[in-house]
N, C-alpha and C positions, 0 to 999 in steps of 0.2 A: 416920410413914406418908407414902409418897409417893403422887402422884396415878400411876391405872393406865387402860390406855387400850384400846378393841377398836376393831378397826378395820373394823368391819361393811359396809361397801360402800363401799370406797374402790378409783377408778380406778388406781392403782400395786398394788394386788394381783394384776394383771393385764396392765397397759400398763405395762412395763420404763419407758417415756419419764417416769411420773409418780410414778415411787419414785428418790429418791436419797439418796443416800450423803452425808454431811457429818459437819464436825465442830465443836461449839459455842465459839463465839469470844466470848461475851458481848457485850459494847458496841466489842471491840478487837479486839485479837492475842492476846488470853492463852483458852487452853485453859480451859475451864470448865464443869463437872458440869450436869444439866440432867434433870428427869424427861420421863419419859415423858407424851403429853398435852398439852405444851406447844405453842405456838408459833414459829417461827424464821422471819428472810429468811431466806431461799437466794440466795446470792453466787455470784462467781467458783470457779472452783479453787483449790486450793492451789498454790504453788508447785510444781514437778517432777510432779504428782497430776493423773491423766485421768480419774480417777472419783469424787475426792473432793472435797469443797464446801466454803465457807466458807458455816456458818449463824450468823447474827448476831439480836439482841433488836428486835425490830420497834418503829417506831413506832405510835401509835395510827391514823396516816393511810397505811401499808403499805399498797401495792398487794395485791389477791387474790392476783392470779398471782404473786407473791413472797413469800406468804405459804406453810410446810408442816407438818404435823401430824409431833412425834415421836413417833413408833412402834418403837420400836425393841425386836426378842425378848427376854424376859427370861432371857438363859443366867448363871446362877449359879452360878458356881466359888467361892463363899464360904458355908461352913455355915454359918455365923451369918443367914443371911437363911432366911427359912421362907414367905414367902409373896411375893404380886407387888407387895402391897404396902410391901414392904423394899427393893426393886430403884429405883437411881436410876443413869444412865449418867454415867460415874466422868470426868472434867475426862480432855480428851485421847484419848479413844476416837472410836470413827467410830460416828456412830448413822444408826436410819434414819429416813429423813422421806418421807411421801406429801404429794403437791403436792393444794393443796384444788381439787380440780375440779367443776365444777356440778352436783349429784345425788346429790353423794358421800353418805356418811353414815360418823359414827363417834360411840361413844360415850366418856366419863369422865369421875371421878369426879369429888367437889367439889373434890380437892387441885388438880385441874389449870385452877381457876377461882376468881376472886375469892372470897374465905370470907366476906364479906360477904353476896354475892349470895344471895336465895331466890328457887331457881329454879322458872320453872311451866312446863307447854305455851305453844306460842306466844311465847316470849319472843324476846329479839333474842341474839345471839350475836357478839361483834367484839369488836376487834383493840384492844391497848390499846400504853401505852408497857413493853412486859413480854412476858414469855414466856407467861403466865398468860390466860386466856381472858377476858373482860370478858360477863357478863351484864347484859343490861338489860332493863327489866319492857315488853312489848307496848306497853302503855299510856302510857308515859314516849316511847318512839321512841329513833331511833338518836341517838349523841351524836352533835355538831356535832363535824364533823374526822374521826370513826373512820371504818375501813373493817370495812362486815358482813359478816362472816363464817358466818353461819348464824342457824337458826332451831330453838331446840329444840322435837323432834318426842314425844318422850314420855320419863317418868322409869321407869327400870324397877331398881329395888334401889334399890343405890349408884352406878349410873349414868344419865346424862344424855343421850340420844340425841340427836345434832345434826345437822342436813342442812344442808350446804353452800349458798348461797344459787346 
């Protein structure tokens, strides 16, 4: 099951400027699969590409504003997948990414966040060395080094509601 992701009030649903287009480079140059939910800097262009990104694995100390939420539509052209939780964006595809902007809000599930973490209201939300979301408990505080990323807002299912900080 891959982590799945809504994108409830994010400023690129609307501002062309804060939705873009990239494609997952992991730590380098190599093409690489990446769920939805996740993480990415947002780079440069591609070589010869006026619209397409190089998104890379962020450090835990990523700037905000180079930090984007993958979002990208679940279109499946493979029966073998039945739900959105089967859907992962396949190494070398162009996904899309909303830039985290203040106010924002989006929810997902726990695949898209440390499996470790039990998340509550009120917790911190940041950036780790990973595509992966970093929960940390209210009461513990931000770690030393990360950049926060949000603050989650309520649990509603299997999803996590997070408001950008």
């Amino acid at each position: 099951m891959y982590a799945r992701v809504r994108t409830d009030k994010m400023s690129g649903t609307n501002v062309d400027k804060d939705l873009v287009s990239a494609k997952y480079m992991g730590s380098g140059s190599t093409a690489t699969a990446i769920e939805n939910g996740n993480i990415v800097v947002i780079g440069e262009f591609l070589t010869n590409e006026r619209e397409l990104r190089k998104a890379t694995t962020p450090a835990a100390n990523s700037p905000l504003a180079s930090l984007a939420l993958v979002a990208t539509p679940e279109v499946v052209k493979d029966k073998d997948f039945y739900t959105l939780g089967d859907f992962k964006n396949a190494a070398g595809d162009a996904i899309r990414c909303y830039r985290l902007i203040s106010g924002d809000q989006f929810s997902v599930t726990a695949e898209a966040y440390d499996a470790a973490a039990t998340v509550a209201v009120g917790d911190i939300v940041e950036a780790q060395a990973g595509t992966k979301l970093k929960i940390v408990a209210a009461a513990t505080g931000l770690t030393s080094g990360s950049t926060k990323i949000g603050t989650v807002m309520a649990i509603e299912g299997d999803y996590c509601l997070i408001e950008v900080v």
